[in-house]
mmCIF file as Biopython writes it, N, C-alpha, C and O atoms, coordinates in Angstrom:
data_model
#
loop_
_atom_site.group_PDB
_atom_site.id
_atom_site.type_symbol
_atom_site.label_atom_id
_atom_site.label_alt_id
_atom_site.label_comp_id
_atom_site.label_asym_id
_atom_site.label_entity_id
_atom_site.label_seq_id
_atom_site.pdbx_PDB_ins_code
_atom_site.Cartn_x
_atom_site.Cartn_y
_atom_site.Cartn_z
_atom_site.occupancy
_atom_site.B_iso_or_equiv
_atom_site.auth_seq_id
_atom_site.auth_asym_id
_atom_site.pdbx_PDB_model_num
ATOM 1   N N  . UNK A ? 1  ? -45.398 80.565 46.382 1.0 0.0 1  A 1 
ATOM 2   C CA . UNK A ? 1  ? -44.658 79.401 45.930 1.0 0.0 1  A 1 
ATOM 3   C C  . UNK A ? 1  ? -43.291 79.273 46.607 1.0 0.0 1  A 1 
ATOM 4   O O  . UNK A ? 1  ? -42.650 78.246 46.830 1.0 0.0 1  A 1 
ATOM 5   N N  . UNK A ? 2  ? -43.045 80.306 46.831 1.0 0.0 2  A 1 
ATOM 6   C CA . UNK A ? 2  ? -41.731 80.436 47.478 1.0 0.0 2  A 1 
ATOM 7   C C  . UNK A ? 2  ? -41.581 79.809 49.119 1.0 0.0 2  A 1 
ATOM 8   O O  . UNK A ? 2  ? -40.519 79.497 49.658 1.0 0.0 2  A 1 
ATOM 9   N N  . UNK A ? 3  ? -42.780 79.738 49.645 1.0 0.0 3  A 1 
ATOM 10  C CA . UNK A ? 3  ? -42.774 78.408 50.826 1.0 0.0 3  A 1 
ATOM 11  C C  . UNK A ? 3  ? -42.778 77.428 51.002 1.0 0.0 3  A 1 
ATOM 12  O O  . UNK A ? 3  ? -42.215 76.706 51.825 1.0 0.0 3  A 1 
ATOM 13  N N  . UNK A ? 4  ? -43.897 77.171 49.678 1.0 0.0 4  A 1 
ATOM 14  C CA . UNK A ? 4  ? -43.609 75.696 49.071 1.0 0.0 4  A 1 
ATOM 15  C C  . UNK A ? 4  ? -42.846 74.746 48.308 1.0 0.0 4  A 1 
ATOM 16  O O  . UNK A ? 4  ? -42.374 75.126 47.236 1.0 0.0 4  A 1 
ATOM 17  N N  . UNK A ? 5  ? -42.610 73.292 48.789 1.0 0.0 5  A 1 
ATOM 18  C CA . UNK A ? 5  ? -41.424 72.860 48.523 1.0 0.0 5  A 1 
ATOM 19  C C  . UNK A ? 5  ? -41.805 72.349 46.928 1.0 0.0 5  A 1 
ATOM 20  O O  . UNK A ? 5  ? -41.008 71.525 46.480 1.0 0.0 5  A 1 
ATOM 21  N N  . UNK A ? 6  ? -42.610 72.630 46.280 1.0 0.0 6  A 1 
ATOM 22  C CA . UNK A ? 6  ? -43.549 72.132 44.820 1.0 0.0 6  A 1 
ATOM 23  C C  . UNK A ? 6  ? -43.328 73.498 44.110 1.0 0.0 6  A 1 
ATOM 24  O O  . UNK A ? 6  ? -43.684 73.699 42.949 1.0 0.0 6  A 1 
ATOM 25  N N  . UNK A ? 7  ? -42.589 74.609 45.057 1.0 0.0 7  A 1 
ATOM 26  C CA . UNK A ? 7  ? -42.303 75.855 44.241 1.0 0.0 7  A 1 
ATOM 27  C C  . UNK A ? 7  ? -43.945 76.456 43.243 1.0 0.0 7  A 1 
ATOM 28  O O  . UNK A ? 7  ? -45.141 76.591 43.500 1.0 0.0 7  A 1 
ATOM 29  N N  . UNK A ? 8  ? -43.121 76.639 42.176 1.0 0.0 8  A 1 
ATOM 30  C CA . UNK A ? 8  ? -44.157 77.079 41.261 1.0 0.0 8  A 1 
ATOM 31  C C  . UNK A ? 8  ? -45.518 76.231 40.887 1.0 0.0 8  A 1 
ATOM 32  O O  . UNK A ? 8  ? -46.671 76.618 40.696 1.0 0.0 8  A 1 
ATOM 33  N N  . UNK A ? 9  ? -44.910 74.891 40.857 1.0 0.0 9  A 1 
ATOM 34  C CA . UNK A ? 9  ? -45.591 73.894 40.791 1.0 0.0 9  A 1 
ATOM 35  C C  . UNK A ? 9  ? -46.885 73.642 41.910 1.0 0.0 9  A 1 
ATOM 36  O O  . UNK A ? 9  ? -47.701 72.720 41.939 1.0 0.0 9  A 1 
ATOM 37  N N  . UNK A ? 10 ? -46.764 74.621 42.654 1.0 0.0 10 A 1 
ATOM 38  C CA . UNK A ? 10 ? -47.730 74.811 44.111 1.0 0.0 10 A 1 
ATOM 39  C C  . UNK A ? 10 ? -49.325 74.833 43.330 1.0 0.0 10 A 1 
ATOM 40  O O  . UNK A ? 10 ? -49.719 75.316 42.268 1.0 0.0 10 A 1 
ATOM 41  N N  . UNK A ? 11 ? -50.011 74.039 44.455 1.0 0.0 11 A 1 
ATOM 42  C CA . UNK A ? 11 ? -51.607 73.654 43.779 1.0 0.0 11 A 1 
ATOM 43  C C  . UNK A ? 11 ? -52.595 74.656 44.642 1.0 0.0 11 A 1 
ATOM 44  O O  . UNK A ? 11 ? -53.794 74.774 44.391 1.0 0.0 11 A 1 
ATOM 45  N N  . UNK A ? 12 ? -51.860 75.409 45.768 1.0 0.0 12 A 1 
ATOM 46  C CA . UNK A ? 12 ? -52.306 76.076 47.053 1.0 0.0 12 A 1 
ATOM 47  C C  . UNK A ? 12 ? -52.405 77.815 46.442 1.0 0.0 12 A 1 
ATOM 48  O O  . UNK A ? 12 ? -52.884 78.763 47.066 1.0 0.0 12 A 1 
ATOM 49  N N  . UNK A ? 13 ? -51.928 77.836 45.357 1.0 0.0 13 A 1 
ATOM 50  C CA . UNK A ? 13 ? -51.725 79.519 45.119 1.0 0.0 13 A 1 
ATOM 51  C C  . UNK A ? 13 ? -52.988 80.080 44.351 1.0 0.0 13 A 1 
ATOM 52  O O  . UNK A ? 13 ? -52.748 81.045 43.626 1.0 0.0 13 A 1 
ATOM 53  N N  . UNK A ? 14 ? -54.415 79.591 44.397 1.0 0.0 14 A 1 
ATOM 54  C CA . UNK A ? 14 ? -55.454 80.364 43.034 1.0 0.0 14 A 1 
ATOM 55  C C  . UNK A ? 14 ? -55.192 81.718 43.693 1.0 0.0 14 A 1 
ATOM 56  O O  . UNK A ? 14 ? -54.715 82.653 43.050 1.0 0.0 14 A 1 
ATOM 57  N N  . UNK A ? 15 ? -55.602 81.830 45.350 1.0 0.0 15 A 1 
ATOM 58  C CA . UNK A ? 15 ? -56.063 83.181 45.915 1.0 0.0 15 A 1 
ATOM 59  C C  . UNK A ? 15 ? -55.026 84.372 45.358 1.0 0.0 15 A 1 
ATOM 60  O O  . UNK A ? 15 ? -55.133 85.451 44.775 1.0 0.0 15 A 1 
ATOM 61  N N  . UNK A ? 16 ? -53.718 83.337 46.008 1.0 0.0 16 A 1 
ATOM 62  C CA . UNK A ? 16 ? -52.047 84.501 45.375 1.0 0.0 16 A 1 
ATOM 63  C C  . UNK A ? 16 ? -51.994 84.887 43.893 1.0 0.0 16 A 1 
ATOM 64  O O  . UNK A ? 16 ? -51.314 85.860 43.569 1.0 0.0 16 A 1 
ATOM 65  N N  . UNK A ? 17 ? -52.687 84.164 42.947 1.0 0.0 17 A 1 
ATOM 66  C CA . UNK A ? 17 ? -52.292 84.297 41.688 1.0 0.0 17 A 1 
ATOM 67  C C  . UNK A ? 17 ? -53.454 84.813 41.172 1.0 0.0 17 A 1 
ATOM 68  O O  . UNK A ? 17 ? -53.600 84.698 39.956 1.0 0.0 17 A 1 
ATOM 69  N N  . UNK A ? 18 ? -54.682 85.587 42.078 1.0 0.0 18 A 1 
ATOM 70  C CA . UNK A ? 18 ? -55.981 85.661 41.670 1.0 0.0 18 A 1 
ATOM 71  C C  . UNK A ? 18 ? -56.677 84.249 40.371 1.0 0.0 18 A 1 
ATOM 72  O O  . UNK A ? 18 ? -57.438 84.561 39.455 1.0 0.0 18 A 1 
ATOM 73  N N  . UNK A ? 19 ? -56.398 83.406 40.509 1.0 0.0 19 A 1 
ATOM 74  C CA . UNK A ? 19 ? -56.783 82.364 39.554 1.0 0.0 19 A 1 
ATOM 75  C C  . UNK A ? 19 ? -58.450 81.919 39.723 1.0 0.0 19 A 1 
ATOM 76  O O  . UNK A ? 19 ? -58.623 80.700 39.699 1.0 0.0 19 A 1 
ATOM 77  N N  . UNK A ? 20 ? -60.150 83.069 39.953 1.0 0.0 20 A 1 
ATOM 78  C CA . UNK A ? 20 ? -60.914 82.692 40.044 1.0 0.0 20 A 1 
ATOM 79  C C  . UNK A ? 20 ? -61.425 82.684 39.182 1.0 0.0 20 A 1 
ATOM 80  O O  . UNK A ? 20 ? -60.857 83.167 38.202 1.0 0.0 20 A 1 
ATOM 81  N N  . UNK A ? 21 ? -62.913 82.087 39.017 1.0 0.0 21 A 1 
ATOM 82  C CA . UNK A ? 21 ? -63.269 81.594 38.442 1.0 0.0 21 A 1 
ATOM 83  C C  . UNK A ? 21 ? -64.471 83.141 37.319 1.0 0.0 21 A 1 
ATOM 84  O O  . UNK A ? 21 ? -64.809 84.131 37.968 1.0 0.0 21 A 1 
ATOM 85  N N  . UNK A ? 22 ? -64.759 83.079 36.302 1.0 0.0 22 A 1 
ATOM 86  C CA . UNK A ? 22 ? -65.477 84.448 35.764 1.0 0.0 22 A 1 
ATOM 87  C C  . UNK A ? 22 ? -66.477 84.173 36.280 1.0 0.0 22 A 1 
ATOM 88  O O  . UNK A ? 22 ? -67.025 83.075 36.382 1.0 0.0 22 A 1 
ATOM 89  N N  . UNK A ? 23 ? -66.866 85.445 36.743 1.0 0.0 23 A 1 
ATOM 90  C CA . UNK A ? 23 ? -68.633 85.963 37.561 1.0 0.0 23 A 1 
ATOM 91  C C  . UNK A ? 23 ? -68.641 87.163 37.176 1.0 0.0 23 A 1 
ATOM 92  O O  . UNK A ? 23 ? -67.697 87.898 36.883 1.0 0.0 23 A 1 
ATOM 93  N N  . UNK A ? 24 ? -69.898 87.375 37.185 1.0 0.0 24 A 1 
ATOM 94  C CA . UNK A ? 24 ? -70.620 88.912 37.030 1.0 0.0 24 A 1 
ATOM 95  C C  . UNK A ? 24 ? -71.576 89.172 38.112 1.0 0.0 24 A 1 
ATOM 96  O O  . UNK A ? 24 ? -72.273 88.316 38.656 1.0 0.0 24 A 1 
ATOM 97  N N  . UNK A ? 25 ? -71.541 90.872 38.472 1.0 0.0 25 A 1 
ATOM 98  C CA . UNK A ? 25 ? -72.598 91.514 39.133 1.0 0.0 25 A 1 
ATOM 99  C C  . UNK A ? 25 ? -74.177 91.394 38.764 1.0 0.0 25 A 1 
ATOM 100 O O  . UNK A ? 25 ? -74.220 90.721 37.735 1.0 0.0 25 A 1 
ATOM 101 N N  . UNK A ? 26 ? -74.893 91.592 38.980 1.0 0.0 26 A 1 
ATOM 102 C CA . UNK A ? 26 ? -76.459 91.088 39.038 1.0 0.0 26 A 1 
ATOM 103 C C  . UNK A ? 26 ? -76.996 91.790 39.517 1.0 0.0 26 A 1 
ATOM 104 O O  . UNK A ? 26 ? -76.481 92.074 40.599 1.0 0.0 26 A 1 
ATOM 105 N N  . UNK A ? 27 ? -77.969 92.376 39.284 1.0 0.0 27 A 1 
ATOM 106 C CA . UNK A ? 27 ? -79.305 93.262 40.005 1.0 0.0 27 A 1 
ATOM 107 C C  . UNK A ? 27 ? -80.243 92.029 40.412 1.0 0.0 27 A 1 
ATOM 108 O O  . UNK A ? 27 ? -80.522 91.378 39.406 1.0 0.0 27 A 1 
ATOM 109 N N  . UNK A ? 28 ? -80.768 91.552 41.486 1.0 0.0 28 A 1 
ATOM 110 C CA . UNK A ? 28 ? -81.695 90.806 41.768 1.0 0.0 28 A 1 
ATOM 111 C C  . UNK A ? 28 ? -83.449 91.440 41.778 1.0 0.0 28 A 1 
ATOM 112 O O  . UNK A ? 28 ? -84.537 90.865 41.787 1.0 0.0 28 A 1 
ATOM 113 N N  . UNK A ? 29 ? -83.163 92.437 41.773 1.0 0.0 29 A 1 
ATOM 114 C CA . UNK A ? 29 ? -84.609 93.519 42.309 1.0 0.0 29 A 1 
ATOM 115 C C  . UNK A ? 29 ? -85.103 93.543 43.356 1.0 0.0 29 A 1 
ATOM 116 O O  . UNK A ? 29 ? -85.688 94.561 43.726 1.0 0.0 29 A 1 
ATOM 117 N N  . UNK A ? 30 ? -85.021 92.459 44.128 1.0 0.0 30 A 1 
ATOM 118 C CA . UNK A ? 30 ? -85.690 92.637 45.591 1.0 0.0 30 A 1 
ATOM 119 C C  . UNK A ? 30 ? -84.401 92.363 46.558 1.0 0.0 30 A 1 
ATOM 120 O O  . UNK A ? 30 ? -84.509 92.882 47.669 1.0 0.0 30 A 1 
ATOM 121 N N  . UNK A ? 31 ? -83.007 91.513 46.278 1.0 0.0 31 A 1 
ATOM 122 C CA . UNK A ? 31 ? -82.591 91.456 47.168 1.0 0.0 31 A 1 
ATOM 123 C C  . UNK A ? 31 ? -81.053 92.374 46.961 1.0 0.0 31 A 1 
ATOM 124 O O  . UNK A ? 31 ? -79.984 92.014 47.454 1.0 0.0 31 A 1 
ATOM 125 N N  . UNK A ? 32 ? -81.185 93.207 46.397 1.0 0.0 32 A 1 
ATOM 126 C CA . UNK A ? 32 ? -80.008 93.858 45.776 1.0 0.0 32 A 1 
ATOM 127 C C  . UNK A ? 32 ? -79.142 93.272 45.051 1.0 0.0 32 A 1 
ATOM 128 O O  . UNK A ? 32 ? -79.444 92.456 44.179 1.0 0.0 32 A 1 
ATOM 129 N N  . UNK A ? 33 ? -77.371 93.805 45.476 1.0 0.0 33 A 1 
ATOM 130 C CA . UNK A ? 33 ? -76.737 92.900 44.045 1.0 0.0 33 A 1 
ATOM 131 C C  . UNK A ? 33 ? -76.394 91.618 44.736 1.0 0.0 33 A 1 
ATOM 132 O O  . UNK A ? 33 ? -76.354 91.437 45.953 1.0 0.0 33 A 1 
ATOM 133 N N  . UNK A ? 34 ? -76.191 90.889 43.933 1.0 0.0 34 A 1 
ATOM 134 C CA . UNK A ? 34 ? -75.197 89.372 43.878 1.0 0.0 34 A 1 
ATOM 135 C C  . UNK A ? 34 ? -73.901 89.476 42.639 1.0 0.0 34 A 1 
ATOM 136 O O  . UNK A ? 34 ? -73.357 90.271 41.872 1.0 0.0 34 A 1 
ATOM 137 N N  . UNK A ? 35 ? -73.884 88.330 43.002 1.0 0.0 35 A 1 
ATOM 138 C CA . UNK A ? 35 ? -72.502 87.030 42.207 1.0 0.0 35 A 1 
ATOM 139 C C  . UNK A ? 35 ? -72.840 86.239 41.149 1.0 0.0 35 A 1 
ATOM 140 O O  . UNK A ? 35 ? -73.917 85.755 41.496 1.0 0.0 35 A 1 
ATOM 141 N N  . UNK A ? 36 ? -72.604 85.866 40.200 1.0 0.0 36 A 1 
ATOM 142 C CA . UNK A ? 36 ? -73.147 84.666 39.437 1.0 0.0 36 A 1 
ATOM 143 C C  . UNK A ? 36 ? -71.988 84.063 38.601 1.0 0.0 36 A 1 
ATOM 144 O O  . UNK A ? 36 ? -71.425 84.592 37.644 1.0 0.0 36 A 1 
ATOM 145 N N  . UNK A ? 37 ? -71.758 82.913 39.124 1.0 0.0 37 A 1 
ATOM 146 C CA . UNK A ? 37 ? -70.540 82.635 37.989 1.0 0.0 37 A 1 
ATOM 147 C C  . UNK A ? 37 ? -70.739 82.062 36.396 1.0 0.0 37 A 1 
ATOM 148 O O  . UNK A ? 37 ? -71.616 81.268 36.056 1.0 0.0 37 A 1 
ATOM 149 N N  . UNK A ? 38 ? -69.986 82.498 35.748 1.0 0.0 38 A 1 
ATOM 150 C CA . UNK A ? 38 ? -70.117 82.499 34.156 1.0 0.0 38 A 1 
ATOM 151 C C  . UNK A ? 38 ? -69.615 80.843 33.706 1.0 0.0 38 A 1 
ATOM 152 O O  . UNK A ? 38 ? -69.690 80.278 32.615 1.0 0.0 38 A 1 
ATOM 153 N N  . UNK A ? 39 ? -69.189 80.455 34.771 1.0 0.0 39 A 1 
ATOM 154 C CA . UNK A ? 39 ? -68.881 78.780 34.406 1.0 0.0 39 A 1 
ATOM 155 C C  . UNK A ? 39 ? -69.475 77.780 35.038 1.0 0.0 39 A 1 
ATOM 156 O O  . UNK A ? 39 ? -70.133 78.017 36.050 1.0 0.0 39 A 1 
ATOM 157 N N  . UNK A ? 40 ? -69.351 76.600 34.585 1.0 0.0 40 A 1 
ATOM 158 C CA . UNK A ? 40 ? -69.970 75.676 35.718 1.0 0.0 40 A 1 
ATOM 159 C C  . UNK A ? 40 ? -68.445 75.241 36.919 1.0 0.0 40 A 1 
ATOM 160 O O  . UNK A ? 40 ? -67.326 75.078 36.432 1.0 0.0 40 A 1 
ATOM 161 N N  . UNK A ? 41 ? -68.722 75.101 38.614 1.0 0.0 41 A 1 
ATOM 162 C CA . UNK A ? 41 ? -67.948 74.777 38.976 1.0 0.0 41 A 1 
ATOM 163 C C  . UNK A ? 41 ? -67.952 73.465 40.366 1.0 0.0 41 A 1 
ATOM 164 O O  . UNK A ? 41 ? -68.686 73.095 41.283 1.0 0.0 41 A 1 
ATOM 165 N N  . UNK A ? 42 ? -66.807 73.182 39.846 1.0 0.0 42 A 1 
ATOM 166 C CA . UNK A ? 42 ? -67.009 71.815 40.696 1.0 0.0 42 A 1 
ATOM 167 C C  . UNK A ? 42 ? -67.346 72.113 41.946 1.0 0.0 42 A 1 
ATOM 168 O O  . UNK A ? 42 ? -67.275 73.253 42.404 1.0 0.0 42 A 1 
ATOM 169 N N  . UNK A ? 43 ? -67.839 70.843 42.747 1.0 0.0 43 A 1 
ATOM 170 C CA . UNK A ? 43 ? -67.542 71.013 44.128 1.0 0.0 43 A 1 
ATOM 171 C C  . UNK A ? 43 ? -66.369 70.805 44.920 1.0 0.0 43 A 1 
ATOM 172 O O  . UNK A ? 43 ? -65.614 69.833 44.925 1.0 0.0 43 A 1 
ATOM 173 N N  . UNK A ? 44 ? -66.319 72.084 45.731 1.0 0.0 44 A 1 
ATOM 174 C CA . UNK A ? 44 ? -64.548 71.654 46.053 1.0 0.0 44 A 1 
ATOM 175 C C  . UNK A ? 44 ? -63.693 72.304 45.913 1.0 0.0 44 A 1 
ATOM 176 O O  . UNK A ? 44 ? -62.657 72.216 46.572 1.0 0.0 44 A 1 
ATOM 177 N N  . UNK A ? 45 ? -64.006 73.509 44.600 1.0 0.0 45 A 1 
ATOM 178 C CA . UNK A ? 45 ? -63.242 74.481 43.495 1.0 0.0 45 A 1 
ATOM 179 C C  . UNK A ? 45 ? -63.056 75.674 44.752 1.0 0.0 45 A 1 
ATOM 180 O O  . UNK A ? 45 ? -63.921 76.278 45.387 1.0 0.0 45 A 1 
ATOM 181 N N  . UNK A ? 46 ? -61.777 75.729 44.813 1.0 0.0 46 A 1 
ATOM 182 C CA . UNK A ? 46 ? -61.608 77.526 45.099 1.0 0.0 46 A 1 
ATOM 183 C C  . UNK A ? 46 ? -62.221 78.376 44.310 1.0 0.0 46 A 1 
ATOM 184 O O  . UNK A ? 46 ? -62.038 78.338 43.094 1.0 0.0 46 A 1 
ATOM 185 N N  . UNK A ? 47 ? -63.246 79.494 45.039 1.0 0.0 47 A 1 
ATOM 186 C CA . UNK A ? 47 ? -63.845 80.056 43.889 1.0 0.0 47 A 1 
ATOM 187 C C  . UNK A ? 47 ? -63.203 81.844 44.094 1.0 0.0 47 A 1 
ATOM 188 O O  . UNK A ? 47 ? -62.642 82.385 43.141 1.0 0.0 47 A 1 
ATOM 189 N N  . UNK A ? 48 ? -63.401 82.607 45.482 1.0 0.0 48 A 1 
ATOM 190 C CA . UNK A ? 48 ? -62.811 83.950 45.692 1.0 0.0 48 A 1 
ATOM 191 C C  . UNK A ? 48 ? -62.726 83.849 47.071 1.0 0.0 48 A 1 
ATOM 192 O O  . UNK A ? 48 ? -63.118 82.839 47.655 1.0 0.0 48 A 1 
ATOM 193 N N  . UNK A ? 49 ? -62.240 84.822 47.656 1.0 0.0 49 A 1 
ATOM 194 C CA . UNK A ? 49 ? -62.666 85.185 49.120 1.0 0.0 49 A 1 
ATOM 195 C C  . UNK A ? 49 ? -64.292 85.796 49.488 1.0 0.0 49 A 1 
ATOM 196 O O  . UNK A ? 49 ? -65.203 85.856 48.663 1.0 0.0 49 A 1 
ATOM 197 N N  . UNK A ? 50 ? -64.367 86.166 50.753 1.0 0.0 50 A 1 
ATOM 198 C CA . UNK A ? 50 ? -65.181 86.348 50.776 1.0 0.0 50 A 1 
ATOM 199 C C  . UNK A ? 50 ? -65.395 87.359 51.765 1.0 0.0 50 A 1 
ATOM 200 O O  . UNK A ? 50 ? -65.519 86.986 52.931 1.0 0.0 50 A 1 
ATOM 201 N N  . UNK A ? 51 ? -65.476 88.875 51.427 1.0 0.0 51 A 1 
ATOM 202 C CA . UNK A ? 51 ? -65.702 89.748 52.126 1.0 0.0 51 A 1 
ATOM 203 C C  . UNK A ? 51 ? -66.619 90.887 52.401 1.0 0.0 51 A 1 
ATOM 204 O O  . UNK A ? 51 ? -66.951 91.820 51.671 1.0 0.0 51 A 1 
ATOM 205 N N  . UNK A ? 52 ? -67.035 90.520 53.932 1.0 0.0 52 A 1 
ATOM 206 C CA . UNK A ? 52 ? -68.149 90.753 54.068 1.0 0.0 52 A 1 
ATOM 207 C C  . UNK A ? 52 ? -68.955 90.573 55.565 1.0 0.0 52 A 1 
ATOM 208 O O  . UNK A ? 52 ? -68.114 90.620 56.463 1.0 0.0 52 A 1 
ATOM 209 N N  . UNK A ? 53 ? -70.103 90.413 56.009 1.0 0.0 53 A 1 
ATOM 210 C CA . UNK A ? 53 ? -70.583 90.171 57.122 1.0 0.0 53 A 1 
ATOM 211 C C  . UNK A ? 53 ? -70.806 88.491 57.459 1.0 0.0 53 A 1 
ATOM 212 O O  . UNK A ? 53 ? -71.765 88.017 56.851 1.0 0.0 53 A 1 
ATOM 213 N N  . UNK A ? 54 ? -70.084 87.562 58.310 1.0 0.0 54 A 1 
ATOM 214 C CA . UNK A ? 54 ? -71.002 86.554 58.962 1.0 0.0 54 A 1 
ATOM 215 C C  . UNK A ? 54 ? -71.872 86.530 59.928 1.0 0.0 54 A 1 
ATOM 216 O O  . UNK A ? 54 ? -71.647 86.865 61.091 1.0 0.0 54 A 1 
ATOM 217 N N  . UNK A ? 55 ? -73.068 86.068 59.411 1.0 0.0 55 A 1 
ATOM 218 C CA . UNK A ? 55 ? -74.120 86.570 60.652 1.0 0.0 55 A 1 
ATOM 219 C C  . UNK A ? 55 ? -74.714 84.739 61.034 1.0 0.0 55 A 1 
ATOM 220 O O  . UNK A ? 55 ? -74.864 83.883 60.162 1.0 0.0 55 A 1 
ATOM 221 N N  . UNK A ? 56 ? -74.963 84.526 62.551 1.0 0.0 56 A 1 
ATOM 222 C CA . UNK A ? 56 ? -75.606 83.350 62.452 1.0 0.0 56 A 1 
ATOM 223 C C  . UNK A ? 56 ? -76.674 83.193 62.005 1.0 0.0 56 A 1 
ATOM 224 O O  . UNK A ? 56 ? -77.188 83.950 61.181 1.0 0.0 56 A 1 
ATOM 225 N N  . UNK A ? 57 ? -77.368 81.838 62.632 1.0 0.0 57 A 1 
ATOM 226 C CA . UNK A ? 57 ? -79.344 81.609 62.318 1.0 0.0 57 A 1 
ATOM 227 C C  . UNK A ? 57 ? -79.716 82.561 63.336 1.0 0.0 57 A 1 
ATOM 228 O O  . UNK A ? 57 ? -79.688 83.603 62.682 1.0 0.0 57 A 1 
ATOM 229 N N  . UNK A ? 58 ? -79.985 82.827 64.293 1.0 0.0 58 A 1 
ATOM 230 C CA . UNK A ? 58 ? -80.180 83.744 65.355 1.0 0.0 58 A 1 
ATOM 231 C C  . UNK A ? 58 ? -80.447 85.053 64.559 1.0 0.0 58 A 1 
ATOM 232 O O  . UNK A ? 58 ? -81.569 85.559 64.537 1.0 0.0 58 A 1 
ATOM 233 N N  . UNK A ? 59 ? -79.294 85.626 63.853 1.0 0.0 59 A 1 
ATOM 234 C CA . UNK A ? 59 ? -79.515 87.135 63.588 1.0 0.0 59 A 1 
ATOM 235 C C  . UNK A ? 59 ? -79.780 86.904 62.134 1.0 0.0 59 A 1 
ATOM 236 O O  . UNK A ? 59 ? -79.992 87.961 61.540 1.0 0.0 59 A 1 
ATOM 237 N N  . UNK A ? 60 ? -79.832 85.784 61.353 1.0 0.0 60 A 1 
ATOM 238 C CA . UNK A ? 60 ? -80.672 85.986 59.983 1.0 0.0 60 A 1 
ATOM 239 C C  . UNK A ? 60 ? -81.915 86.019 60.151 1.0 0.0 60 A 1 
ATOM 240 O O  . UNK A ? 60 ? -82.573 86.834 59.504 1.0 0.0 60 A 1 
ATOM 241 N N  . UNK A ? 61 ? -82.662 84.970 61.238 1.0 0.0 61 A 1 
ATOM 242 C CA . UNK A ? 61 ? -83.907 85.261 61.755 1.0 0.0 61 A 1 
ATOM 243 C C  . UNK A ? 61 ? -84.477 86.392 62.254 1.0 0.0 61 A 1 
ATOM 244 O O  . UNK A ? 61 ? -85.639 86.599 61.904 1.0 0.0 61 A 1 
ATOM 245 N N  . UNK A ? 62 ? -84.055 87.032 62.847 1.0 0.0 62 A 1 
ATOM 246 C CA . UNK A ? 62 ? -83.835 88.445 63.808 1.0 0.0 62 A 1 
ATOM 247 C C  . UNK A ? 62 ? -84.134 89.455 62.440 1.0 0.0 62 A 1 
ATOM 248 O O  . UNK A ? 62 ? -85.112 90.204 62.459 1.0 0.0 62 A 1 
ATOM 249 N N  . UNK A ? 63 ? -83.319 89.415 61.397 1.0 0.0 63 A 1 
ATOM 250 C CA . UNK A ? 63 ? -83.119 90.558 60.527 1.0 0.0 63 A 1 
ATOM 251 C C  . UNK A ? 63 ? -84.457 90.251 59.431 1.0 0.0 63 A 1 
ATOM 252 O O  . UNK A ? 63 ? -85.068 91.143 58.841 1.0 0.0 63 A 1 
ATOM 253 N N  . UNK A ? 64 ? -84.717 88.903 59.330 1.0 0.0 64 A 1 
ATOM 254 C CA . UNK A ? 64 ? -85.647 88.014 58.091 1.0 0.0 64 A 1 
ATOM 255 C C  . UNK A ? 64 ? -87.327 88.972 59.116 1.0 0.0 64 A 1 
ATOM 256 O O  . UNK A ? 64 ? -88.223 89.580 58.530 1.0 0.0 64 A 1 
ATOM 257 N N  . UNK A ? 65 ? -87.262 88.852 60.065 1.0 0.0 65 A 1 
ATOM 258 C CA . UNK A ? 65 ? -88.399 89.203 61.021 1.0 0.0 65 A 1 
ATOM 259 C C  . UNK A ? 65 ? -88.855 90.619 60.799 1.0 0.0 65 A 1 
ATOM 260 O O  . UNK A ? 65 ? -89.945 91.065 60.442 1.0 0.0 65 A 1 
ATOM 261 N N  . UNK A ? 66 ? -87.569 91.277 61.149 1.0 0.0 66 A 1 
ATOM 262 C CA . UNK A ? 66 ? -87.702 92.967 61.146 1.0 0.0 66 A 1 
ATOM 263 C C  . UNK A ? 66 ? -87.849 93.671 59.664 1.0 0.0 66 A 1 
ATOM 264 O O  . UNK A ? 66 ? -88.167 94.856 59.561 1.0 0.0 66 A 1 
ATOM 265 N N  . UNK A ? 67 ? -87.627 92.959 58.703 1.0 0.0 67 A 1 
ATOM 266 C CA . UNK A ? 67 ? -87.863 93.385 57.391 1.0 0.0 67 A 1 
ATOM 267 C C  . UNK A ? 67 ? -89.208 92.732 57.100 1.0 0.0 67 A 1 
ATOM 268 O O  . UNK A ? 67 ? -90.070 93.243 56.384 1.0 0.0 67 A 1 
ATOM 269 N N  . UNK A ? 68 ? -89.304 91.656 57.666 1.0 0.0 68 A 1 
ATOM 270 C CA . UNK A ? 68 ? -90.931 91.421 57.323 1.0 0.0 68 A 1 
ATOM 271 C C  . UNK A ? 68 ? -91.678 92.389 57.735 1.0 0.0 68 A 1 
ATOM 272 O O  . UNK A ? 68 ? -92.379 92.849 56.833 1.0 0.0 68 A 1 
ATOM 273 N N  . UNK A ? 69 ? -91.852 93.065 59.121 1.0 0.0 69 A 1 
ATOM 274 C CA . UNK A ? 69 ? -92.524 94.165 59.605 1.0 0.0 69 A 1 
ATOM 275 C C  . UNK A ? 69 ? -92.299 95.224 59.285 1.0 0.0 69 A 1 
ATOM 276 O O  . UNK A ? 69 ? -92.974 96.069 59.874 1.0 0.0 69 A 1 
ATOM 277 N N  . UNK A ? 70 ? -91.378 95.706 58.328 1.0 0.0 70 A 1 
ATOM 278 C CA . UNK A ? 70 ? -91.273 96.788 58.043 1.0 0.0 70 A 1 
ATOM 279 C C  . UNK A ? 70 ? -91.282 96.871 56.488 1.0 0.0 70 A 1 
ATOM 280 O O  . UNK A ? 70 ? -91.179 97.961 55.927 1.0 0.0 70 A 1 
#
């Protein structure tokens, strides 16, 4: 807030102020764990970060392939 000229009043801070939204961990059974959020949320909504692997179509295909054969 302190960069912004809206101060406290700043609409940009959920991530700084951890302001997300409630989710819980999940056992899926076949695809390990996930996310699930405990609310309904708009489209649009800051929801968390996100950390972790980006992989393209190329190597989801690639990986979707090699687990099929194995």
């Amino acid at each position: 807030p302190g960069l912004c000229e809206a101060g406290d009043r700043c609409q940009n801070q959920r991530f700084t102020k951890r302001l997300y939204p409630k989710i819980e961990r999940f056992f899926t059974g076949s695809r390990g764990w996930g996310l699930r959020s405990l609310i309904d949320i708009k489209k649009g909504t800051f929801i968390n970060e996100y950390v972790g692997e980006i992989i393209d179509d190329q190597e989801c295909k690639r990986r979707l392939k090699e687990a099929h054969e194995n």
